[in-house]
C-alpha positions in Angstrom: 49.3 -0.7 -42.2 49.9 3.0 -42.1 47.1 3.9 -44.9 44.9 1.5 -42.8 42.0 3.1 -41.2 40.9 0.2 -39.3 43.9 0.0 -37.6 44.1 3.3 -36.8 40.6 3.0 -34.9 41.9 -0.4 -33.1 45.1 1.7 -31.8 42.5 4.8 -30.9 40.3 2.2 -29.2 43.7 0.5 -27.4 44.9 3.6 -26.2 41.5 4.6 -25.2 40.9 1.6 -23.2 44.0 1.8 -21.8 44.3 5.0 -20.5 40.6 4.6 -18.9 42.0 1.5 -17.5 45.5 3.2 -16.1 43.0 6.4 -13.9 40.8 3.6 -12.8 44.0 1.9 -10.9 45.2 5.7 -10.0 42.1 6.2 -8.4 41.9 3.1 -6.6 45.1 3.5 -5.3 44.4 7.0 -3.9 41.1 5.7 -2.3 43.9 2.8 -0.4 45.5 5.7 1.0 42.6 7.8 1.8 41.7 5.0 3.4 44.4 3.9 6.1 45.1 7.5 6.4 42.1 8.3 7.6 42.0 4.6 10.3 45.1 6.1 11.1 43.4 9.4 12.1 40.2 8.2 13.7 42.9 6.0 16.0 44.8 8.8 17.0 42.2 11.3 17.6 40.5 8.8 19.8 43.8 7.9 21.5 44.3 11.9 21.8 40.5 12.3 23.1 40.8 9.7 25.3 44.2 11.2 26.9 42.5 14.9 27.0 39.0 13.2 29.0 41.8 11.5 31.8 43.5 14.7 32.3 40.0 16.5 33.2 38.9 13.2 35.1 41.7 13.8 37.4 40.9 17.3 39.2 39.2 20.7 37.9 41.7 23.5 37.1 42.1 26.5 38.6 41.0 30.0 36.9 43.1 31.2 34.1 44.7 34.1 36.3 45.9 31.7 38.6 46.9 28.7 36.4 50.3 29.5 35.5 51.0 29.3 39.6 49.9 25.7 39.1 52.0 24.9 36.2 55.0 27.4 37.9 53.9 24.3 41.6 54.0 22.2 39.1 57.7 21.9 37.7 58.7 22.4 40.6 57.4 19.5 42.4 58.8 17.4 39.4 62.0 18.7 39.3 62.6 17.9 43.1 61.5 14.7 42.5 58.8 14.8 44.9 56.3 12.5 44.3 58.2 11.0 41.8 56.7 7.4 42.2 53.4 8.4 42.3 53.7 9.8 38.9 54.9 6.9 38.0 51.8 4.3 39.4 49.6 6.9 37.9 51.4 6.2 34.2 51.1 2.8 35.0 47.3 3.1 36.3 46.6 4.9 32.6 48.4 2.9 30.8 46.9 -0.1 32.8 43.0 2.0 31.6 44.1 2.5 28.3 44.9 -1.3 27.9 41.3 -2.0 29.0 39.9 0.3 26.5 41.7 -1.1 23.7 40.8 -4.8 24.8 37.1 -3.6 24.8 37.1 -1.7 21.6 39.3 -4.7 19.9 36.2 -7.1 21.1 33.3 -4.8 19.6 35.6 -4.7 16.4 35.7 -8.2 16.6 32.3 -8.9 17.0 31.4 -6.2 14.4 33.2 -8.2 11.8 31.9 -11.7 12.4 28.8 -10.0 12.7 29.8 -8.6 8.9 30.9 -12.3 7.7 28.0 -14.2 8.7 25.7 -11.3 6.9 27.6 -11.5 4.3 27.3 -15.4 4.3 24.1 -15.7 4.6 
């Protein structure tokens, strides 16, 4: 066997094959995790973006000179506890919006993937 060149080509060939084979399942496995890192990304940034848009829904800022006032009006009013319920029915109010945002979006994905299957299908 050692002095046999047609076995040496069928061990090349093997080991060619095989290591051809072993980067093709390293790539797809790096793609799978490129993948539901970046679902996990878009989600969050629209979760994030979605939590920024609320904040400015809720009242326009002051200038930056006199922000810091705010924020300074601002911790205090919390730590006294004033107004202490109302920050919590307005938690529950965006918690209460964000629920109907992800009900909507959950229906178009829905719908976007039965729309998919029956493409697919047909």
């Amino acid at each position: 066997l050692r002095n046999d060149p047609l076995a040496f080509v069928f061990l090349a060939a093997y080991l060619l094959l095989t290591i051809i084979l072993l980067l093709n399942l390293l790539i797809a496995i790096l793609n799978h995790t490129f993948e539901k890192t970046a679902i996990a990304a878009e989600t969050l940034w629209k979760y994030q973006s979605y939590v920024l848009i609320t904040s400015f829904e809720h009242g326009a800022r002051p200038p930056t000179p006199i922000n810091w006032l705010v924020h300074v009006v601002h911790g205090l009013w919390k730590r006294c506890r004033v107004g202490h319920q109302r920050d919590e029915e307005k938690e529950r109010e965006q918690r209460m919006q964000l629920n109907r945002l992800e009900e909507v979006c959950m229906q178009q994905y829905l719908t976007c993937i039965k729309a998919n299957q029956e493409a697919q299908s047909s």
